[in-house]
Every structure is written in C-alpha cells, then in structure tokens.
PDB file of the backbone (N, CA, C, O) and the ligand in Angstrom, with CONECT records:
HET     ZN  A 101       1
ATOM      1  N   UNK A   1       2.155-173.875   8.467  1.00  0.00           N
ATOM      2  CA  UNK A   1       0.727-174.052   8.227  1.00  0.00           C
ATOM      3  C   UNK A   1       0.434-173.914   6.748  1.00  0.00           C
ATOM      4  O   UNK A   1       1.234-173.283   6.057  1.00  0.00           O
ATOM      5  N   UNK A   2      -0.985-174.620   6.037  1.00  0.00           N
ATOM      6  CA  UNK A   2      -1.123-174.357   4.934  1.00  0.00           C
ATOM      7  C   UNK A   2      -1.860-173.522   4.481  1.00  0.00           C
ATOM      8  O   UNK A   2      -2.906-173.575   5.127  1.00  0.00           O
ATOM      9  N   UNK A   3      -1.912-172.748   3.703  1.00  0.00           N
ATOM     10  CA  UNK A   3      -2.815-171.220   3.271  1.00  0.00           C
ATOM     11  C   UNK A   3      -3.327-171.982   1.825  1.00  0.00           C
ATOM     12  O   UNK A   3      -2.649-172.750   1.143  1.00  0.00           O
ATOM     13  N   UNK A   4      -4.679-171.552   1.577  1.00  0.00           N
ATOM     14  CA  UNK A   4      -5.095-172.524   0.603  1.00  0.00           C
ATOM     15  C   UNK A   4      -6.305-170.878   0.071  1.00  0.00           C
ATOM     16  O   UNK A   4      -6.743-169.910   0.693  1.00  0.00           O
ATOM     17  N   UNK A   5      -6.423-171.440  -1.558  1.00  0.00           N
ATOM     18  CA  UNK A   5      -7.092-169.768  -1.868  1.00  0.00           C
ATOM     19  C   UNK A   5      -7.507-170.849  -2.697  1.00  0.00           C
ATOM     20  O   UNK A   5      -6.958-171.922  -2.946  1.00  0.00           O
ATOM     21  N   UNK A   6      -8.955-170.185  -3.203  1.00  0.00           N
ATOM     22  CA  UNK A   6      -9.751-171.064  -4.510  1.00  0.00           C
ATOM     23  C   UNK A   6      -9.830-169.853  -5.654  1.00  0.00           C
ATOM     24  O   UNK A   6     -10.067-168.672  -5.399  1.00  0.00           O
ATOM     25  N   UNK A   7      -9.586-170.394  -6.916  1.00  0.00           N
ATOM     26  CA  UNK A   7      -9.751-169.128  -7.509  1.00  0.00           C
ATOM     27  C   UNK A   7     -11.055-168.487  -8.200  1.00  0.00           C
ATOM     28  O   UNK A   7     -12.005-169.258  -8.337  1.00  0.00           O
ATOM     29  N   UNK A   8     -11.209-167.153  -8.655  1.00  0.00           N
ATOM     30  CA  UNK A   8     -12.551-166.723  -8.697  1.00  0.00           C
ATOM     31  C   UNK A   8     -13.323-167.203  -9.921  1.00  0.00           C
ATOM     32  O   UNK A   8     -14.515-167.342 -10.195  1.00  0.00           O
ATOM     33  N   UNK A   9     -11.943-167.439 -10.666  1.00  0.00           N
ATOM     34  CA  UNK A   9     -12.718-167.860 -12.299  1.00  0.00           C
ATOM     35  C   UNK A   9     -13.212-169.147 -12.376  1.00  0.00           C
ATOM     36  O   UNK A   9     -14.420-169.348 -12.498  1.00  0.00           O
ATOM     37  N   UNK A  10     -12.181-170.281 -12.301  1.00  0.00           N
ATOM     38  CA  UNK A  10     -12.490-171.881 -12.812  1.00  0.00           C
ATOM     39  C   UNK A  10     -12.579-172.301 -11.439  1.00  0.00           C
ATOM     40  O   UNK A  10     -13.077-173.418 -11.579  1.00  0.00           O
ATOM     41  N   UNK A  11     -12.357-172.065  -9.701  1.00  0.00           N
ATOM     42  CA  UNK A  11     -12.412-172.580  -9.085  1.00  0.00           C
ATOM     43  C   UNK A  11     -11.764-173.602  -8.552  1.00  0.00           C
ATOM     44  O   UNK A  11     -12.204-174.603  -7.986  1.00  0.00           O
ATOM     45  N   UNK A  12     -10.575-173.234  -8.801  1.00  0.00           N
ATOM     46  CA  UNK A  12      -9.074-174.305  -8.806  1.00  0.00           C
ATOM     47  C   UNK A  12      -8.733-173.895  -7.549  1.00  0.00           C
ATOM     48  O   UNK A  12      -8.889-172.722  -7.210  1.00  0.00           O
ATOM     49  N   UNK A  13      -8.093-175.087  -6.506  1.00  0.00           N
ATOM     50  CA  UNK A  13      -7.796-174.461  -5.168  1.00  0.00           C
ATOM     51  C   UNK A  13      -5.985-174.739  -5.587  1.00  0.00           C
ATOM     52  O   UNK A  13      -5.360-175.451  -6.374  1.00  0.00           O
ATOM     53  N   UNK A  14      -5.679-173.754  -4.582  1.00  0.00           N
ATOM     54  CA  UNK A  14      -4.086-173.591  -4.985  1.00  0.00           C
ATOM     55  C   UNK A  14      -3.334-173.583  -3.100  1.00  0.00           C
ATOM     56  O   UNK A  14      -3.819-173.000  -2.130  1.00  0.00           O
ATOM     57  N   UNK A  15      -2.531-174.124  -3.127  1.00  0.00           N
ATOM     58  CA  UNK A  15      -1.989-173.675  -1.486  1.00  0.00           C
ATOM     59  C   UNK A  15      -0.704-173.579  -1.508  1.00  0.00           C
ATOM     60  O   UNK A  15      -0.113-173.675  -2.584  1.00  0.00           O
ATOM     61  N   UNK A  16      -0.053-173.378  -0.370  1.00  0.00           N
ATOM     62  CA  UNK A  16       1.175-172.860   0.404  1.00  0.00           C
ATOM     63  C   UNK A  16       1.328-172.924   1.562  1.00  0.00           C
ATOM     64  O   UNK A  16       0.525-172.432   2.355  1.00  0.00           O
ATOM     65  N   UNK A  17       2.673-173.710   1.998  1.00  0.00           N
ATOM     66  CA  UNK A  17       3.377-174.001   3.070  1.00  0.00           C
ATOM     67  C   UNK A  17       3.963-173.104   3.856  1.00  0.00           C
ATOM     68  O   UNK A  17       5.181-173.015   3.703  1.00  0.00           O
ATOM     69  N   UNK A  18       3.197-172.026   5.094  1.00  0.00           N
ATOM     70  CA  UNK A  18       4.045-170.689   5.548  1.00  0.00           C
ATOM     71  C   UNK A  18       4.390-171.069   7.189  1.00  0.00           C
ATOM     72  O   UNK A  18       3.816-171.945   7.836  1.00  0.00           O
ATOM     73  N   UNK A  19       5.398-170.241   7.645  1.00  0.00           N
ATOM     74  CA  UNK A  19       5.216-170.088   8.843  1.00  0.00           C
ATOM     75  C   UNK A  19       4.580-169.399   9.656  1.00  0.00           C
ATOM     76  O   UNK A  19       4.610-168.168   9.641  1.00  0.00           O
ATOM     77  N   UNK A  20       3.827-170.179  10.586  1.00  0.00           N
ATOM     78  CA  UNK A  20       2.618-169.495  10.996  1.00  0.00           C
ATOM     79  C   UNK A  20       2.593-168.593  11.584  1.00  0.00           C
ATOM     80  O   UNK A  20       1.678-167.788  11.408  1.00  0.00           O
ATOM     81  N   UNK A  21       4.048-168.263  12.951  1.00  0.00           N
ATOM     82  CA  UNK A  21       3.917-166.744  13.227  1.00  0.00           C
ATOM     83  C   UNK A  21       4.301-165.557  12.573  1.00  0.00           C
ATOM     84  O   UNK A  21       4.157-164.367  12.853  1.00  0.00           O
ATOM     85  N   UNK A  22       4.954-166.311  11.406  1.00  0.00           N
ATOM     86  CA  UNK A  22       5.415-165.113  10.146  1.00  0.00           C
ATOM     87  C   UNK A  22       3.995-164.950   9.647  1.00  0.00           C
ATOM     88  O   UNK A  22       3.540-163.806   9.646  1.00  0.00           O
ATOM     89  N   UNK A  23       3.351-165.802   9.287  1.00  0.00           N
ATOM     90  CA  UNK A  23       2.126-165.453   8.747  1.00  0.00           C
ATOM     91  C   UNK A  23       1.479-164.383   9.519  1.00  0.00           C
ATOM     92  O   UNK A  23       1.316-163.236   9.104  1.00  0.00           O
ATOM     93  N   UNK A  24       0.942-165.055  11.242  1.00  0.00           N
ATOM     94  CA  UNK A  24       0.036-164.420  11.833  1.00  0.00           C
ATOM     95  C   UNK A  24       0.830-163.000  12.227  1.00  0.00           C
ATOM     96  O   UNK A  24       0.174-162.002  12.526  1.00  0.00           O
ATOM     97  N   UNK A  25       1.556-162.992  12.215  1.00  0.00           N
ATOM     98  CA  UNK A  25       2.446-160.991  12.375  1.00  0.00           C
ATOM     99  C   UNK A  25       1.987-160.517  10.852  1.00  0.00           C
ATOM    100  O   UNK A  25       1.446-159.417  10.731  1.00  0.00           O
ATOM    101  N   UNK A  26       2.137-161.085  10.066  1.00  0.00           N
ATOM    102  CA  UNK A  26       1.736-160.370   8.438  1.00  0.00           C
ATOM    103  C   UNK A  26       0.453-160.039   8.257  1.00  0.00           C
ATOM    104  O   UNK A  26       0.083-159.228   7.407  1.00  0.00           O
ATOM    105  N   UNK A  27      -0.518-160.824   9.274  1.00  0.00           N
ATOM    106  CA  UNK A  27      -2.187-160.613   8.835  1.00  0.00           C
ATOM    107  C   UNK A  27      -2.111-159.453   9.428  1.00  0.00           C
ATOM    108  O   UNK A  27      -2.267-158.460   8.717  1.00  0.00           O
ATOM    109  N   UNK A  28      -1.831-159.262  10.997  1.00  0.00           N
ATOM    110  CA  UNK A  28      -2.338-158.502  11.674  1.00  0.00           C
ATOM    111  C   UNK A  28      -1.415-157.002  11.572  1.00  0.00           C
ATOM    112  O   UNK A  28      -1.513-155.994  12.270  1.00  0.00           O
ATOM    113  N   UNK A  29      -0.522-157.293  10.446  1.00  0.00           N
ATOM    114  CA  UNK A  29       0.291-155.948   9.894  1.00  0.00           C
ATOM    115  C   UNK A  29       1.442-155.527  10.790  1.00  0.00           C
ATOM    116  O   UNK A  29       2.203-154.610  10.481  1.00  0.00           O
ATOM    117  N   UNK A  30       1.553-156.299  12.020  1.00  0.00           N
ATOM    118  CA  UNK A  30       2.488-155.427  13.037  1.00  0.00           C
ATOM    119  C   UNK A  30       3.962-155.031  12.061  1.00  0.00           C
ATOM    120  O   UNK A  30       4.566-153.958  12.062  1.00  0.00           O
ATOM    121  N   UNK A  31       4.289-156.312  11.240  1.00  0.00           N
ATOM    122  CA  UNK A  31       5.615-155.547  10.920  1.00  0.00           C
ATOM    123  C   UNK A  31       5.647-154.678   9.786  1.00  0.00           C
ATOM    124  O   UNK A  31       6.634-154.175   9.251  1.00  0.00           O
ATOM    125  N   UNK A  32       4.313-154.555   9.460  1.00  0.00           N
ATOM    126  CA  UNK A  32       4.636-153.540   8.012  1.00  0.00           C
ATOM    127  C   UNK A  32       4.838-153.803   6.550  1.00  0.00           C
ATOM    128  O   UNK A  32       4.864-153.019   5.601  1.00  0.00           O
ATOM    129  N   UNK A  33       4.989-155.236   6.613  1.00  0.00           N
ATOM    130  CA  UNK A  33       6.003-155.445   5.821  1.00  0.00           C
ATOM    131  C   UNK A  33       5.147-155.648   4.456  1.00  0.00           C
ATOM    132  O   UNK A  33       3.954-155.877   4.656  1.00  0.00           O
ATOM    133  N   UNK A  34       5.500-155.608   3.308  1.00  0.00           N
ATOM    134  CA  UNK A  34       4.827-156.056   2.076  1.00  0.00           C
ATOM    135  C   UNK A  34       5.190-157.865   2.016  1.00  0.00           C
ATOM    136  O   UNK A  34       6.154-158.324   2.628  1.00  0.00           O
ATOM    137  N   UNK A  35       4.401-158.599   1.318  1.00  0.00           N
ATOM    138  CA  UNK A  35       4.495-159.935   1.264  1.00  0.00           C
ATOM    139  C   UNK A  35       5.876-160.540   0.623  1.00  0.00           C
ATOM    140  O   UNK A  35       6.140-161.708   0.909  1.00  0.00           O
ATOM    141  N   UNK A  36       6.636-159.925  -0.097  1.00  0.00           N
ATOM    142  CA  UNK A  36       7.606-160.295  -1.225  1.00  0.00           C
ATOM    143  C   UNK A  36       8.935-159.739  -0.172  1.00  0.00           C
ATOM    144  O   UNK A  36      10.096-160.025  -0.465  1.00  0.00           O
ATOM    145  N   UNK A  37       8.657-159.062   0.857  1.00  0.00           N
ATOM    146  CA  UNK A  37       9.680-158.836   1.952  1.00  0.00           C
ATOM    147  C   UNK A  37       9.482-160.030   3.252  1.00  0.00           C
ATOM    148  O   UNK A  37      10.360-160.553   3.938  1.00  0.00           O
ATOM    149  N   UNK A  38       8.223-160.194   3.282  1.00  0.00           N
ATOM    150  CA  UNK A  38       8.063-161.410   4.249  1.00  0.00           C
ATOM    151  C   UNK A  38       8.675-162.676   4.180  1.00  0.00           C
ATOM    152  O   UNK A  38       9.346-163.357   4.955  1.00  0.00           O
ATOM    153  N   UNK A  39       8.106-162.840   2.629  1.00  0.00           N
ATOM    154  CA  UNK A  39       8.470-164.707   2.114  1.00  0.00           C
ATOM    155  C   UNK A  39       9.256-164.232   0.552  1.00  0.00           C
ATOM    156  O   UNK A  39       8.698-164.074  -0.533  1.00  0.00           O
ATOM    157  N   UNK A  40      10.319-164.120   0.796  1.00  0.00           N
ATOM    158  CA  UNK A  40      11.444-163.074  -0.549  1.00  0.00           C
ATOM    159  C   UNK A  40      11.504-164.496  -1.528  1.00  0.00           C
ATOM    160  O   UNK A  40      11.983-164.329  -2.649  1.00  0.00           O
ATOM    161  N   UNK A  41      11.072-165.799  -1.185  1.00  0.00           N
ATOM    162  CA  UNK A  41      11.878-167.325  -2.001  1.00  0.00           C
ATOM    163  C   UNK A  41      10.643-167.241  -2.258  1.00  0.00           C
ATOM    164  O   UNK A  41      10.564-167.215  -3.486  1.00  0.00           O
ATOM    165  N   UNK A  42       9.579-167.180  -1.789  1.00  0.00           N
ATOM    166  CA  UNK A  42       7.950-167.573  -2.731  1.00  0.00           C
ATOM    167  C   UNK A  42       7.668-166.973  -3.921  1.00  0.00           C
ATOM    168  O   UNK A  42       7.728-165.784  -4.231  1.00  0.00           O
ATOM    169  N   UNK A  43       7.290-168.120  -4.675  1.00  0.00           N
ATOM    170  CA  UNK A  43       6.792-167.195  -6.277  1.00  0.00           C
ATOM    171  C   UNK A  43       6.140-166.431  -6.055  1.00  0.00           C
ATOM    172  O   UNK A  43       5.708-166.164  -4.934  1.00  0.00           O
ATOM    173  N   UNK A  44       5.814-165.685  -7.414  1.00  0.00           N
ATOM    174  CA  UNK A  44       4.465-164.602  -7.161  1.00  0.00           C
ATOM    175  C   UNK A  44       3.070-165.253  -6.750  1.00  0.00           C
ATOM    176  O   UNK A  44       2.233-164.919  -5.911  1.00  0.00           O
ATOM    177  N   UNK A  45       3.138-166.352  -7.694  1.00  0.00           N
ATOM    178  CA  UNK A  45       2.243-167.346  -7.322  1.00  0.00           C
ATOM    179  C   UNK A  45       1.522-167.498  -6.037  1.00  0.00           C
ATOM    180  O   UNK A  45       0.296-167.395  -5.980  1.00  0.00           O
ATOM    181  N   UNK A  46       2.214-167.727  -5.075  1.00  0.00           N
ATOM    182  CA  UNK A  46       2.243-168.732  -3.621  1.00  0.00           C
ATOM    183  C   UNK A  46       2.078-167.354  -3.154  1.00  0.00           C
ATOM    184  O   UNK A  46       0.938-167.077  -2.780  1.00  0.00           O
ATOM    185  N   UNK A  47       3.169-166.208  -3.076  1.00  0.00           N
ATOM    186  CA  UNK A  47       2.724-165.095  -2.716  1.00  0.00           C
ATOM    187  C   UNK A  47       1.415-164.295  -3.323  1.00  0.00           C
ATOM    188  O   UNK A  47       1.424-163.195  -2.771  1.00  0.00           O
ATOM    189  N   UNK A  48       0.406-164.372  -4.135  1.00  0.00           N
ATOM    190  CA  UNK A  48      -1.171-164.618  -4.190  1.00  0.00           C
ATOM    191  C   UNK A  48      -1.816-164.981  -3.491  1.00  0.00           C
ATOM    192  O   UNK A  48      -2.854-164.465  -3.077  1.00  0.00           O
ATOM    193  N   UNK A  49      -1.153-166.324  -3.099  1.00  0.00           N
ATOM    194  CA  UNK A  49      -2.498-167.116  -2.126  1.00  0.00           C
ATOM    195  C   UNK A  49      -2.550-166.467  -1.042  1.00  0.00           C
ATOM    196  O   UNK A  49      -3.682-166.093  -0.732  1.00  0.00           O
ATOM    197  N   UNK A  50      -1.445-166.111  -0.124  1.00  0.00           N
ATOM    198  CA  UNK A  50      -0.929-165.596   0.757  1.00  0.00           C
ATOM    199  C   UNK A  50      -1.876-163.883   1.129  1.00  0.00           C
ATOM    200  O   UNK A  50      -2.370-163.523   2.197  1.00  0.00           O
ATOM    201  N   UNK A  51      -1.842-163.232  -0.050  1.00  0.00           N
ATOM    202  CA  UNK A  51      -2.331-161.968   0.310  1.00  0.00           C
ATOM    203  C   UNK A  51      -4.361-162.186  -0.365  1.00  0.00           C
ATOM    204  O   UNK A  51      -5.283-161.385  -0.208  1.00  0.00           O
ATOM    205  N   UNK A  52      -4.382-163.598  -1.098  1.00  0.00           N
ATOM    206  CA  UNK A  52      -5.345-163.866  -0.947  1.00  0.00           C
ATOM    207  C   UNK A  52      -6.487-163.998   0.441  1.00  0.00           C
ATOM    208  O   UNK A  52      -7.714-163.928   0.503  1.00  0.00           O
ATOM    209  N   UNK A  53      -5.319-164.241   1.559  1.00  0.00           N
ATOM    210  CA  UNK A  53      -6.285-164.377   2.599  1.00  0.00           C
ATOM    211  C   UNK A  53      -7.244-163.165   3.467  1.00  0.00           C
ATOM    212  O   UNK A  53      -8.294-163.172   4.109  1.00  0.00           O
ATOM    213  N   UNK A  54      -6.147-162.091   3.042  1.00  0.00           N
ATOM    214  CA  UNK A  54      -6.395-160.903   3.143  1.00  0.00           C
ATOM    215  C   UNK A  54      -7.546-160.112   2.594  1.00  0.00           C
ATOM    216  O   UNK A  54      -8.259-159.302   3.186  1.00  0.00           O
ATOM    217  N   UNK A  55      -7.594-160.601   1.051  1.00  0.00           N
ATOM    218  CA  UNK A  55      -9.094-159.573  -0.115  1.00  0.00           C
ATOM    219  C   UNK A  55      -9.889-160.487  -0.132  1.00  0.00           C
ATOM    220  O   UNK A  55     -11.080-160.207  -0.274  1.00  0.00           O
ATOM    221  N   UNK A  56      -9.437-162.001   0.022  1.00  0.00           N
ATOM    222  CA  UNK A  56     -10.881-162.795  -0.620  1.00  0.00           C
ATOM    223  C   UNK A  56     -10.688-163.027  -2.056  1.00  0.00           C
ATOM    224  O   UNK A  56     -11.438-163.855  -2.573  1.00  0.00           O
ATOM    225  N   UNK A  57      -9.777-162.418  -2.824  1.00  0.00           N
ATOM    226  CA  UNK A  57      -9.499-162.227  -4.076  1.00  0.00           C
ATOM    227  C   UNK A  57      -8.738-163.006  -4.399  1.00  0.00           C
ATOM    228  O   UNK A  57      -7.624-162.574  -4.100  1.00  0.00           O
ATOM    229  N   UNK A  58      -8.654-164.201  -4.979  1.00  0.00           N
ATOM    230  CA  UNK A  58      -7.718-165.236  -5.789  1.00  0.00           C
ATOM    231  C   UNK A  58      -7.724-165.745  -6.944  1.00  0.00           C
ATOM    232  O   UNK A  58      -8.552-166.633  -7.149  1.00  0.00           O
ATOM    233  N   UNK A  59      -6.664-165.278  -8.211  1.00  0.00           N
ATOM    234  CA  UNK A  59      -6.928-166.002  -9.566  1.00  0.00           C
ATOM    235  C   UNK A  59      -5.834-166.983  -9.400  1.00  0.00           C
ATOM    236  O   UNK A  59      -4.867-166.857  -8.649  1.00  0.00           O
ATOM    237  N   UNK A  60      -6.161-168.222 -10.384  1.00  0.00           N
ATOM    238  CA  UNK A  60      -4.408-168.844 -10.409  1.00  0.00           C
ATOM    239  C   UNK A  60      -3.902-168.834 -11.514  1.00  0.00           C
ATOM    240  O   UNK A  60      -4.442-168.160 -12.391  1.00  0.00           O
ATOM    241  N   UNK A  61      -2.771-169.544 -11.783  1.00  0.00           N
ATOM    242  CA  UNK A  61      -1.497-169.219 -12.779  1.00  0.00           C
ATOM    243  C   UNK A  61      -2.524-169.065 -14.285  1.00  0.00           C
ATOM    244  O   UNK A  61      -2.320-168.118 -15.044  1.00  0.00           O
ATOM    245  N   UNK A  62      -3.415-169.911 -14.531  1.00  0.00           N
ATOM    246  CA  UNK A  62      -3.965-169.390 -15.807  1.00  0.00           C
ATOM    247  C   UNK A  62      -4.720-168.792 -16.070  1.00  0.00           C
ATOM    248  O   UNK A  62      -5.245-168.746 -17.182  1.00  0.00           O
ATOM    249  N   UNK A  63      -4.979-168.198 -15.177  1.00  0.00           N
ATOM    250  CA  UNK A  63      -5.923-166.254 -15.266  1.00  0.00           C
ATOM    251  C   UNK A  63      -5.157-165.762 -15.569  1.00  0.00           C
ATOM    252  O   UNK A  63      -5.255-165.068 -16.581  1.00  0.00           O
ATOM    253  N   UNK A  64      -3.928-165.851 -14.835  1.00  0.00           N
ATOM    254  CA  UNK A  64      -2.598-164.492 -15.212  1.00  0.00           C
ATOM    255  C   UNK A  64      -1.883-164.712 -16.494  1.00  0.00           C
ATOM    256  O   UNK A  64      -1.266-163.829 -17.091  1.00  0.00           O
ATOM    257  N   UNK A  65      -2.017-166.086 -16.926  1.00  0.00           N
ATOM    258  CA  UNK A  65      -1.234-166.012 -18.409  1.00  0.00           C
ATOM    259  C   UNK A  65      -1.933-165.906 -19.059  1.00  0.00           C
ATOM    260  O   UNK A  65      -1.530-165.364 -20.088  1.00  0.00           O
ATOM    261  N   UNK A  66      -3.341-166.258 -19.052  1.00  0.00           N
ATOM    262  CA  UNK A  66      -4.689-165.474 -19.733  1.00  0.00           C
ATOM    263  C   UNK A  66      -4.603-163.822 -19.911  1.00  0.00           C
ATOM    264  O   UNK A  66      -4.744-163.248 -20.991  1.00  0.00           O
ATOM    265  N   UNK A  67      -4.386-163.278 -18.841  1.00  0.00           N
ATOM    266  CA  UNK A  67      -4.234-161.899 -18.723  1.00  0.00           C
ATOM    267  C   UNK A  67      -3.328-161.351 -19.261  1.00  0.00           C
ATOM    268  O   UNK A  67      -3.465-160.196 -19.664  1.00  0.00           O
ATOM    269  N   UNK A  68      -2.056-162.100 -19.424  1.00  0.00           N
ATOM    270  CA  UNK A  68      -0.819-161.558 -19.815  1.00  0.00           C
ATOM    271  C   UNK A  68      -1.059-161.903 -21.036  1.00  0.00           C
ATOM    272  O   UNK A  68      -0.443-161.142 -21.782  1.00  0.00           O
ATOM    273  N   UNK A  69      -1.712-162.754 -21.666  1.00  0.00           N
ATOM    274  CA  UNK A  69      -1.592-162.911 -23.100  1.00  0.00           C
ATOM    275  C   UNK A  69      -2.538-162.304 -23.916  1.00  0.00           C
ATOM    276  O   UNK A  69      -2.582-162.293 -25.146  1.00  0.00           O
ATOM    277  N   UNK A  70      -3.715-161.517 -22.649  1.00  0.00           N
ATOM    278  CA  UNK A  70      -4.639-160.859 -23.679  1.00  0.00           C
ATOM    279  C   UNK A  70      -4.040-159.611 -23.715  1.00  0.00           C
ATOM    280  O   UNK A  70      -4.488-158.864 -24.586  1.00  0.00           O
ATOM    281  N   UNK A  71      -2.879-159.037 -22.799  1.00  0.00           N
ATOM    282  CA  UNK A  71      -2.492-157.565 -22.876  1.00  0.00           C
ATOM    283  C   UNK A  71      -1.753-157.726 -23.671  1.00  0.00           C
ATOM    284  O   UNK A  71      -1.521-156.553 -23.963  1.00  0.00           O
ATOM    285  N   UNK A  72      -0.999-158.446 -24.462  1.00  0.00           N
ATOM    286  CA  UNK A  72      -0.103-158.675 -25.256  1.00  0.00           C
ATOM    287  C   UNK A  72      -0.918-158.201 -26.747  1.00  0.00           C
ATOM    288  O   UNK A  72      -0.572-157.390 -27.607  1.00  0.00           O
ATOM    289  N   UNK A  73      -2.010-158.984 -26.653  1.00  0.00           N
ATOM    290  CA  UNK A  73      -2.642-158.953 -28.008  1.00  0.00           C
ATOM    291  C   UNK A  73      -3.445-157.719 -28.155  1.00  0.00           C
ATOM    292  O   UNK A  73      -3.817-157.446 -29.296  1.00  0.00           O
ATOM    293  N   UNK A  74      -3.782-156.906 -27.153  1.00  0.00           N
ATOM    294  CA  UNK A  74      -4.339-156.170 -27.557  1.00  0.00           C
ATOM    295  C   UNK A  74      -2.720-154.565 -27.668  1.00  0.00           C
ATOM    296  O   UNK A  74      -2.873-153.525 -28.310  1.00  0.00           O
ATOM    297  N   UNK A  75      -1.905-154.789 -27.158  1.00  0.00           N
ATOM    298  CA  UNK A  75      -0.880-154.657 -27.216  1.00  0.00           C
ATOM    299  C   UNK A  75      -0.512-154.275 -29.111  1.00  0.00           C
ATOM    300  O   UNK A  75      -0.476-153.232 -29.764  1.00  0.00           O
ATOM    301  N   UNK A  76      -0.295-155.738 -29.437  1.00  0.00           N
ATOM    302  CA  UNK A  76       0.065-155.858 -30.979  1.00  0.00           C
ATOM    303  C   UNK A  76      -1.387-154.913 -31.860  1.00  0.00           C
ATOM    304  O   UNK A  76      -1.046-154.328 -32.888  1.00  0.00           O
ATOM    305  N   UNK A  77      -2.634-154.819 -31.519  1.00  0.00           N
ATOM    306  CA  UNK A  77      -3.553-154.069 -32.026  1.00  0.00           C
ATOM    307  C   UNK A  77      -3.327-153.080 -32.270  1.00  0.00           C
ATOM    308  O   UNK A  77      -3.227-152.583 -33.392  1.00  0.00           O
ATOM    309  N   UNK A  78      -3.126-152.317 -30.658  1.00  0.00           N
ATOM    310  CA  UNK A  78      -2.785-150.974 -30.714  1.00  0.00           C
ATOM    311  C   UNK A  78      -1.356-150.499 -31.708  1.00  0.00           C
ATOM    312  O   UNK A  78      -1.498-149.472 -32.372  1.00  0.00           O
ATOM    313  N   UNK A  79      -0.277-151.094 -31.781  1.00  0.00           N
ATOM    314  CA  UNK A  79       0.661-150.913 -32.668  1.00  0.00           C
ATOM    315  C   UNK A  79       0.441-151.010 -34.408  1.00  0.00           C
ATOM    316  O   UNK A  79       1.106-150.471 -35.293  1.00  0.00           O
ATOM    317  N   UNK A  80      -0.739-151.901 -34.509  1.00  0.00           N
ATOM    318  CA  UNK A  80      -1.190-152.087 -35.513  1.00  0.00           C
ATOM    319  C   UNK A  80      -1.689-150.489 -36.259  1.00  0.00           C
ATOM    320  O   UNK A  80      -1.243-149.896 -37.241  1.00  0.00           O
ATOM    321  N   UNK A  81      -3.049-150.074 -35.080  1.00  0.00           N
ATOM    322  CA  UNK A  81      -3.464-148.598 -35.072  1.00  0.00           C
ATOM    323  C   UNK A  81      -2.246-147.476 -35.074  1.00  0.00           C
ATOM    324  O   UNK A  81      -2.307-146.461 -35.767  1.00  0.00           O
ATOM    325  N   UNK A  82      -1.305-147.743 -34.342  1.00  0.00           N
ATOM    326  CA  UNK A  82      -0.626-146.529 -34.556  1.00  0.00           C
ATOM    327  C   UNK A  82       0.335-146.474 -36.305  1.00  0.00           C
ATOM    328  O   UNK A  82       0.674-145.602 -37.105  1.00  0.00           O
ATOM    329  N   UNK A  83       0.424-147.720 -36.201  1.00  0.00           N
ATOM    330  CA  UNK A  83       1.171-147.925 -37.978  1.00  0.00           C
ATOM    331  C   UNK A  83       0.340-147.318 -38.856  1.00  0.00           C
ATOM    332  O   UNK A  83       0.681-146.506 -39.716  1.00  0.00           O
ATOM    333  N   UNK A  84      -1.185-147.874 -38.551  1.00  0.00           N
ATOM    334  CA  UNK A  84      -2.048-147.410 -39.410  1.00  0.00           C
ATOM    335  C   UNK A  84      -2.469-145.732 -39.903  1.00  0.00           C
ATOM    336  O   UNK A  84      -2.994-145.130 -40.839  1.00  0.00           O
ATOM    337  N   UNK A  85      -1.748-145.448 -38.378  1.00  0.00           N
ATOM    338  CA  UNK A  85      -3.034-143.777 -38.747  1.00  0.00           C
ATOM    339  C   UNK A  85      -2.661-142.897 -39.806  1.00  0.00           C
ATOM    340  O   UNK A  85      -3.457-142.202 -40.438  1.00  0.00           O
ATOM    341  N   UNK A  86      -1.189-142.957 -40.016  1.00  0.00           N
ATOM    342  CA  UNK A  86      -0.576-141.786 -40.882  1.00  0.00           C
ATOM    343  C   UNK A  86      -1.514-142.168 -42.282  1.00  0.00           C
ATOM    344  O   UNK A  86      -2.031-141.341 -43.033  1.00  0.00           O
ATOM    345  N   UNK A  87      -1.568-143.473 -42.387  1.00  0.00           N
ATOM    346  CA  UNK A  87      -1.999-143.154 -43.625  1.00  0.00           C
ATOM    347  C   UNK A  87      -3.720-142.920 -44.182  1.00  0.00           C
ATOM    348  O   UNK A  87      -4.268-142.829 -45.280  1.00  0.00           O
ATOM    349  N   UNK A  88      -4.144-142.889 -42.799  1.00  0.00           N
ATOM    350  CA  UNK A  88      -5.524-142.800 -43.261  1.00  0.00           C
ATOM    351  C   UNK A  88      -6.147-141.241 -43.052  1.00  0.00           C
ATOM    352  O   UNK A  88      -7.322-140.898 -43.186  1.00  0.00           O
ATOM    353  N   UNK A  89      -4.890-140.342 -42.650  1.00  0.00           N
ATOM    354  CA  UNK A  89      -5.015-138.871 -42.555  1.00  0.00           C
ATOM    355  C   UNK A  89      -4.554-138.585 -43.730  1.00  0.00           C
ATOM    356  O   UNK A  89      -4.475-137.411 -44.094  1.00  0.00           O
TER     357      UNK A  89
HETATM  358 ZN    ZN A 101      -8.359-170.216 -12.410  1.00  0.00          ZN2+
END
C-alpha cells in the first residue's frame, strides 16, 4: 500500500510503498517495534512518512537539509564565540 505525508512547511507530498499488514501491526503497536526495525532498507526519509501517519507531523528532505545546515552554521558561530572569549576577558 502507499503511505503518502504532505509536508508542514512548502507542502510537498512525499510517499512510500509498505506492506500493509506490516504496516497495519506497526500502527496499532502490537509488535513493539520502532520503525527502522520494521522497514531496516527504508531511508530515513520514507521512514518519516511512515511514522508521519502516526503525529500528523511531516517535513521533507529540504526542511532537514535546511535544518542540518542551519545547525551547522550556528555551530561554526558558537566556535567562533568560544575562540573569541579569552580575549575579550
Ligand atoms: Zn518541505
């Protein structure tokens, strides 16, 4: 079956090809399992949409490299600040 998530920012729909009673045992939790133990070959990606169905909550791939590239930069800031402090004591 296809699992389809829209995302919250730009509104991009994204989907994935699962099996449906693997799926429907994963909604309803019987096996416990975390998603990356369910479907171990799905990107992180596809595994999103997937636990998207669950929160309602879906970004896609360029929120997260958005995200990853603003922690980066604020990242290089903070290193900036710590170079900086000795000398302004
Ligand atoms: Zn998006």
């Amino acid at each position: 079956m296809r699992l389809t998530a829209v995302c919250q920012v730009c509104g991009v729909h994204d989907g994935v090809d699962v099996a449906e009673r693997k799926y429907r045992r994963w909604l309803a939790g019987v096996t416990g399992l975390y998603v990356q133990e369910v479907w171990p070959r799905l990107s992180n990606q596809e595994r999103e949409i997937i636990i998207a169905q669950r929160t309602n909550y879906y970004l896609c791939q360029k929120e997260w490299d958005e995200m990853a590239q603003q922690m980066e930069e604020e990242e290089a800031e903070e290193g900036f600040w710590d170079e900086g402090s000795p000398y302004e004591m």
